[in-house]
N, C-alpha and C positions, 0 to 999 in steps of 0.2 A: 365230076371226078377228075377230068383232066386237066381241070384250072387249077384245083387242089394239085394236082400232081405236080406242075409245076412250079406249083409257089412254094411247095414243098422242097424240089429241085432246084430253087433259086436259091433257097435257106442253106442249105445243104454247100453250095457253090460258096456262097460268105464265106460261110462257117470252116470251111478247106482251105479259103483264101487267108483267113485270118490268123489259122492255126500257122500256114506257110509263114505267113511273114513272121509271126513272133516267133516259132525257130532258126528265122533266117540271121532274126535279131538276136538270138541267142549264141547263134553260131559266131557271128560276130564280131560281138563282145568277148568270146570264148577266146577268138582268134589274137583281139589285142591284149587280152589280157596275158595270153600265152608269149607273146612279143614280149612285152613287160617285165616279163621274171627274169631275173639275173641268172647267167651263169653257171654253178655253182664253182666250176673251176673257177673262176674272176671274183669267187665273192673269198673278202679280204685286201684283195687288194687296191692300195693307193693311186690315185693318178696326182702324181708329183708336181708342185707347177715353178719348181727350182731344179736344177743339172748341177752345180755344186755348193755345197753348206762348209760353209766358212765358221769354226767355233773357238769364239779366245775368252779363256778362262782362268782369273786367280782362286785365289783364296776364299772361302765364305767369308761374310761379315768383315772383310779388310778394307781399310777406308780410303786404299789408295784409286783413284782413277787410270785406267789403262783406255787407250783407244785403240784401234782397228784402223788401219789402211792401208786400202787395196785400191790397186790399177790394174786394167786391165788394159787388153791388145790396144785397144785405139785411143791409149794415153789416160782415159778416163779416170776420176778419180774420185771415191765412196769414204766417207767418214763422217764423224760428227755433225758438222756443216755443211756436206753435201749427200745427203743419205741417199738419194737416188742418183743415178749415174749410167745412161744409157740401158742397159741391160743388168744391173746388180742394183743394190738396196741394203742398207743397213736395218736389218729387222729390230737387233736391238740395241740401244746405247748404254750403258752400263758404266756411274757415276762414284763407283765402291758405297759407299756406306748411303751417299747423298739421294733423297726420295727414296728411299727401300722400305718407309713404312707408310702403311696406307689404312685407310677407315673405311671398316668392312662394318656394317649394321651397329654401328658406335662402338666397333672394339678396332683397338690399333693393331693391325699385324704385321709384320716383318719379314720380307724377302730377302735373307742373308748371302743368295746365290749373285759372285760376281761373275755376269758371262756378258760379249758380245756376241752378235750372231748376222752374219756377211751373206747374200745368198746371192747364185749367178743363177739367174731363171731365163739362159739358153748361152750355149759354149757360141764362143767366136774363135778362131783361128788366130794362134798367137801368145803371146806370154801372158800371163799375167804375178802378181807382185804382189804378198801378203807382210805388211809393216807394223809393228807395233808401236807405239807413242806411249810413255810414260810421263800422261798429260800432269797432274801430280802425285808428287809422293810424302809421306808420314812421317819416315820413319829411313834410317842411316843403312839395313840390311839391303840384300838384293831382293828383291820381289819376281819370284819364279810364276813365269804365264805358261800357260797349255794350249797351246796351238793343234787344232786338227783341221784336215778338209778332207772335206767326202765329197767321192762323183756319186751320185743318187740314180741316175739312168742307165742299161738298163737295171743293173741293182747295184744298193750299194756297194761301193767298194772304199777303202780307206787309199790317200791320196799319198796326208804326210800326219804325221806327230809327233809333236816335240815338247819337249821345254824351253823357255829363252828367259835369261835372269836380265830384269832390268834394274839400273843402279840410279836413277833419280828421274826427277823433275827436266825432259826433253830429253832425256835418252831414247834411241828411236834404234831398233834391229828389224832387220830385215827375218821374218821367220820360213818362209819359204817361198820361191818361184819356181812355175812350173809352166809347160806348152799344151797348146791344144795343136795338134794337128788335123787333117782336114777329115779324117775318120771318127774326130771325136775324141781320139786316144790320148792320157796323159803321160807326156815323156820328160824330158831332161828337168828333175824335178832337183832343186840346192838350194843353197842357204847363200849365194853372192850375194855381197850389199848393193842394194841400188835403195841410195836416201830419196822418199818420197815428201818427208816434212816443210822445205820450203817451197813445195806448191802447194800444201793442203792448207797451209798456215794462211799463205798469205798478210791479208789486213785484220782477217777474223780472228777473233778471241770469244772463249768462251765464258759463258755470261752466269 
């Protein structure tokens, strides 16, 4: 009877041991999964990985080409042929009318949106310089562009907006400069010319 008892007793002891752990395992999992859940305040929002959005836009379906350039504090300089530049990036290049249609499952479709789009992914302290180039043109009218800049961090805020008429083929206007100072903050924000085209030119041409 008392070797029964105790085999009985050992069985018993497992069998406690075993239940322990698979709740300890349960607890857990319980524990990471609870880490895991988002928020619910934070859900929706973005984490940005650009501080200012640069947008230069004409007309839909207009055949003319406009370019974007920008310098920023340590001279640096972003366009066509140099899309990356320290801290900023030209995300898009935008040729008017040229490559806008593309073959999607054998049907041709048509991007009639003419936009660049300039992104500073972290402020430096110091000026920077938003230029337009009216790489070619079509057509004898002025071709009205749409300049905006948004600070994206911590929300957005609009910078500048404008319109600037370009009148041909290397016509180049300054659309807007503005400061970062050392808070982040943008200030003395105008329209002064500072011509950026013959360093962006150079030898290059576009192909």
């Amino acid at each position: 009877m008392k070797n029964r008892f105790l085999q009985g007793s050992d069985e018993q002891d497992v069998f406690t041991d075993l239940l322990f752990n698979a709740l300890l395992g349960f607890a857990f999992m319980f524990a990471i999964a609870f880490m895991l859940i988002n928020n619910s305040e934070d859900s929706g929002k973005i984490e940005s990985k650009a501080e200012i959005l640069i947008s230069v836009s004409w007309p839909d379906d207009h055949p003319d080409d406009v370019d974007a350039i920008v310098e920023d504090p340590q001279g640096g300089l972003v366009w066509y042929h140099n899309r990356d530049s320290g801290l900023m990036h030209l995300d898009r290049d935008d040729r008017g009318v040229f490559a806008d249609k593309m073959n999607v499952n054998g049907q041709s479709i048509s991007n009639p949106i003419n936009q660049e789009i300039v992104t500073v992914r972290k402020l430096q302290p110091g000026e920077y310089v938003v230029n337009l180039l009216h790489y070619k043109a079509n057509y004898k009218e002025t071709l009205d562009v749409d300049v905006k800049v948004e600070k994206l961090n911590p929300e957005v805020e609009l910078i500048y907006y404008g319109t600037h008429g370009l009148k041909g083929v290397g016509d180049e206007r300054t659309a807007v400069r503005f400061t970062v100072d050392g808070n982040k903050n943008i200030t003395n924000v105008n329209q002064l010319s500072k011509r950026l085209l013959t360093r962006a030119l150079g030898s290059n041409s576009k192909g």
